[in-house]
C-alpha positions in Angstrom: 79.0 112.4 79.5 79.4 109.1 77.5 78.0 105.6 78.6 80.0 104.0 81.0 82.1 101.2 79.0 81.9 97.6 81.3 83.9 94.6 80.5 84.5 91.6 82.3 87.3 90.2 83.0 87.8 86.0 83.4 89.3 84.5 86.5 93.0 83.0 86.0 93.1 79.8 86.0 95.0 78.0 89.0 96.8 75.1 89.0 93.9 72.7 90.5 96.1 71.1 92.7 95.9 73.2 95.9 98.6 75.4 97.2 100.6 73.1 99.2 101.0 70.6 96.1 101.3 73.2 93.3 104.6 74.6 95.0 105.7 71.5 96.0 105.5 70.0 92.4 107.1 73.4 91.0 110.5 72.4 92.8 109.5 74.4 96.6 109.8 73.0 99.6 107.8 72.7 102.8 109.5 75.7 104.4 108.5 77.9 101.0 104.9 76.6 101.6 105.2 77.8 105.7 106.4 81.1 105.3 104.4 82.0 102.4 101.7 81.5 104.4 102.8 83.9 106.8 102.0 86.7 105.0 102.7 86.3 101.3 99.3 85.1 100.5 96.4 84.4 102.6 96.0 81.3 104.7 92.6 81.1 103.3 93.6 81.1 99.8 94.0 77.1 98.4 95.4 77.2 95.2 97.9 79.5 93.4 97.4 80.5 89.4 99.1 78.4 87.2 101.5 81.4 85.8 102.6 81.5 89.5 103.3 78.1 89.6 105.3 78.1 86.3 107.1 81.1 87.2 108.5 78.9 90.2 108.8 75.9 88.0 111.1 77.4 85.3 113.0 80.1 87.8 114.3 76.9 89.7 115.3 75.2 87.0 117.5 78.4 85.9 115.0 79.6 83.0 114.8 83.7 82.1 111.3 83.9 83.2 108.9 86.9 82.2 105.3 87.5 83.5 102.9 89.3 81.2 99.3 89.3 83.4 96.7 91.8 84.2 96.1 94.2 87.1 95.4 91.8 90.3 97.0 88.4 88.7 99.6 87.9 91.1 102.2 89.3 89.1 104.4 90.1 92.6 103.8 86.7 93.9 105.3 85.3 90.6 108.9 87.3 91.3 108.7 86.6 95.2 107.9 83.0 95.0 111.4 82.2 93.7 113.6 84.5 95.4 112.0 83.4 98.9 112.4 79.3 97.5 116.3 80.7 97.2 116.5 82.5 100.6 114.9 79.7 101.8 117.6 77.4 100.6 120.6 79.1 102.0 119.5 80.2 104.8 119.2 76.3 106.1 123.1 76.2 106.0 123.6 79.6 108.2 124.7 79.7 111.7 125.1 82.1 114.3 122.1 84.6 114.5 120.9 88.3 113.3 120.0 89.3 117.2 118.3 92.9 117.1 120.5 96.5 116.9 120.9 99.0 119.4 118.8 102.4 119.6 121.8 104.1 119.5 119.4 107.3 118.4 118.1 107.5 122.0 121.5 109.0 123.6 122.0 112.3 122.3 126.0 111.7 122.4 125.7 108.7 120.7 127.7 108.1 117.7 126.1 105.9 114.5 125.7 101.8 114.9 124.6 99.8 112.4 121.8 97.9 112.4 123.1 94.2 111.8 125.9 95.2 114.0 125.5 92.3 116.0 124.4 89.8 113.3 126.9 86.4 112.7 127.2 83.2 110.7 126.4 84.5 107.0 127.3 86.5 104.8 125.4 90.4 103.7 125.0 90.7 100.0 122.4 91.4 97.7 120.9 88.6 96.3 117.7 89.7 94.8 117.8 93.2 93.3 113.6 94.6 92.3 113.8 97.6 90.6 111.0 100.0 89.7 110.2 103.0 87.0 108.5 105.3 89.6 109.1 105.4 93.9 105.5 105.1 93.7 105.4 101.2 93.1 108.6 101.0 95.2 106.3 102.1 98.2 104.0 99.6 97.3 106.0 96.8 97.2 107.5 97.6 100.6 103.7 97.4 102.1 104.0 93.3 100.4 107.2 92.8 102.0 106.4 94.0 105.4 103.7 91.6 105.4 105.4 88.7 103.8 108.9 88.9 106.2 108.2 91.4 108.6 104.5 90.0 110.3 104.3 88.7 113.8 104.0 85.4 112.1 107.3 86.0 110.3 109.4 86.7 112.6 107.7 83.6 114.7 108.7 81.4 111.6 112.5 82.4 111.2 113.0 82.5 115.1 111.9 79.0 115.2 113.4 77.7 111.6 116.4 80.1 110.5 117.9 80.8 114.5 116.1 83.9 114.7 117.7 85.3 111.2 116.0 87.5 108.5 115.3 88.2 105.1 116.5 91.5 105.2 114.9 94.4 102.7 115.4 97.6 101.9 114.5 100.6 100.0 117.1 102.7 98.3 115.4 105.6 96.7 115.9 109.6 97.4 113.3 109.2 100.3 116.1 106.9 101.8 117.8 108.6 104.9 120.7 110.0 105.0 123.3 111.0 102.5 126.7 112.0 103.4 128.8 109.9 106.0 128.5 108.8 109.4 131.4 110.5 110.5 130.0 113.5 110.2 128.1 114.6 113.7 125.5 116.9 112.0 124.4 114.1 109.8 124.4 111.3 112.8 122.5 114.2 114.2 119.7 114.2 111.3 119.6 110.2 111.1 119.4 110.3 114.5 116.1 112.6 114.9 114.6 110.7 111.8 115.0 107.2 113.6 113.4 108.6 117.0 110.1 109.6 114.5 110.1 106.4 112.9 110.4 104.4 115.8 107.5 107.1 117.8 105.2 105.8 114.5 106.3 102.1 114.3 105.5 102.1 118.4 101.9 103.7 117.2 101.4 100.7 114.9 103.1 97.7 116.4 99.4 96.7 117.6 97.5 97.4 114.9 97.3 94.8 112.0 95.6 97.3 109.3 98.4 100.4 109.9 101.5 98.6 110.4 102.3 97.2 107.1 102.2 101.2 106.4 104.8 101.9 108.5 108.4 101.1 109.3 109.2 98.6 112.2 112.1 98.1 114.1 114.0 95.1 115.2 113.0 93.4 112.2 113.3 92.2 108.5 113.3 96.1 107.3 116.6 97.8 106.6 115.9 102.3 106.6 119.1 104.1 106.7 121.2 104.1 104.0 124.3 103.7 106.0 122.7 100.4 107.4 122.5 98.8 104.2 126.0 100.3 102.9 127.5 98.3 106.2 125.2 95.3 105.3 123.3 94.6 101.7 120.1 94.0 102.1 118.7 90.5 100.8 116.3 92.5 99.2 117.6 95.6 97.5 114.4 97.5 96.3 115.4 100.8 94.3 115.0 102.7 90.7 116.6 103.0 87.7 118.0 106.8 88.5 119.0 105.7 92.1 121.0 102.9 90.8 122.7 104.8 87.9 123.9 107.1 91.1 125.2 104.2 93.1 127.0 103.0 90.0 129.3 105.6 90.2 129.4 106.7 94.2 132.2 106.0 96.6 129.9 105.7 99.4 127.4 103.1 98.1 130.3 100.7 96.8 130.3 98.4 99.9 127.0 97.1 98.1 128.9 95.9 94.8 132.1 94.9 96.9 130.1 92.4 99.4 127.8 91.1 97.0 131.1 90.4 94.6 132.5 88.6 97.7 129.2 86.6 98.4 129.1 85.4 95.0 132.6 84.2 94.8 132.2 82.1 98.1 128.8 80.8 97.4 
């Protein structure tokens, strides 16, 4: 055995303004400062570290930004921070509401229905795309964004301040049910037995504040068939390299490219 090699690392340095004023003074606004506090960081926390708040600062202003920190510095806070500020943004000029989906999986002779079936007065694109080398950290960052969009205090937030909309995410990775189309009954079938587990472990959770950032939840900000987010583009579109090279070149994934085309034009 060989010594055991110790070294110390030095805090990063925050801004020294305090949360609420560091965002503010990077170009966010109050809203940004409410619903990051909802699950993005910790109430308790008071100040942000200054590569977060220049991360903000120059994404807002249109700048290329990249963020080269060490294990534990806030590195996904520095990507979130601006694509939440831009959410935030447009989501103040939508109307209508995303009310939530139907268990369609609970009637055995129930055909497919898409989760945002219901959903009205903006449009479903992807505006933020996060990819990843390995599903490994695309797992991981689905535990942040369950906390950040999906909490109790969340969904509290956007039913009092977007109309009861959400920042949809998704994952899009092999792990991803189902492929093939939903006009086939034997893969509704599948789907349909895969959403009556999920929801039999989000039920499980729903009431426990350490597990259910672990698991899927329904009627919320998290997209988890595929055919869902082919219908409607997820916000958020969390993925890899390989899955994305796929959808490049699939008929059945280019709903994502069309609407997000179509959102871009209009916006």
């Amino acid at each position: 055995w060989r010594e055991p090699w110790v070294e110390l690392i030095r805090t990063y340095k925050t801004t020294g303004q305090g949360k609420k004023q560091a965002i503010e003074t990077a170009g966010g606004s109050e809203d940004l400062v409410e619903l990051i506090n909802c699950g993005l960081f910790d109430e308790t926390i008071e100040d942000i570290y200054l590569h977060q708040k220049q991360a903000l600062e120059d994404s807002l202003k249109g700048k290329n930004v990249v963020v080269s920190s060490g294990t534990g510095s806030g590195k996904t806070e520095s990507f979130l921070l601006p694509v939440f500020s831009k959410l935030l943004e447009e989501s103040k000029n939508w109307e209508g509401s995303s009310p939530s989906g139907d268990h369609w999986w609970e009637n055995d002779n129930s055909g497919w229905v898409a989760q945002r079936e219901k959903e009205s007065g903006r449009k479903a694109a992807i505006r933020a795309l996060i990819m990843y080398p390995m599903n490994a950290l695309v797992e991981d960052q689905m535990v942040r964004l369950r906390i950040a969009l999906d909490s109790e205090k969340a969904r509290t937030w956007l039913n009092e301040n977007r109309y009861g909309h959400r920042f949809y995410f998704g994952r899009y990775t092999s792990k991803t049910p189902v492929s093939g189309s939903s006009r086939k009954r034997g893969k509704v079938n599948e789907l349909r037995a895969l959403m009556r587990d999920i929801y039999s472990r989000a039920a499980s959770a729903a009431n426990d504040e350490e597990r259910r950032p672990y698991v899927s939840q329904f009627d919320g900000s998290e997209m988890l068939s595929r055919w869902d987010m082919q219908e409607h583009p997820p916000d958020i579109f969390i993925s890899n390299y390989s899955m994305l090279n796929i959808m490049l070149m699939r008929k059945n994934e280019e709903p994502f490219l069309k609407k997000t085309r179509e959102w871009l034009e209009e916006d």
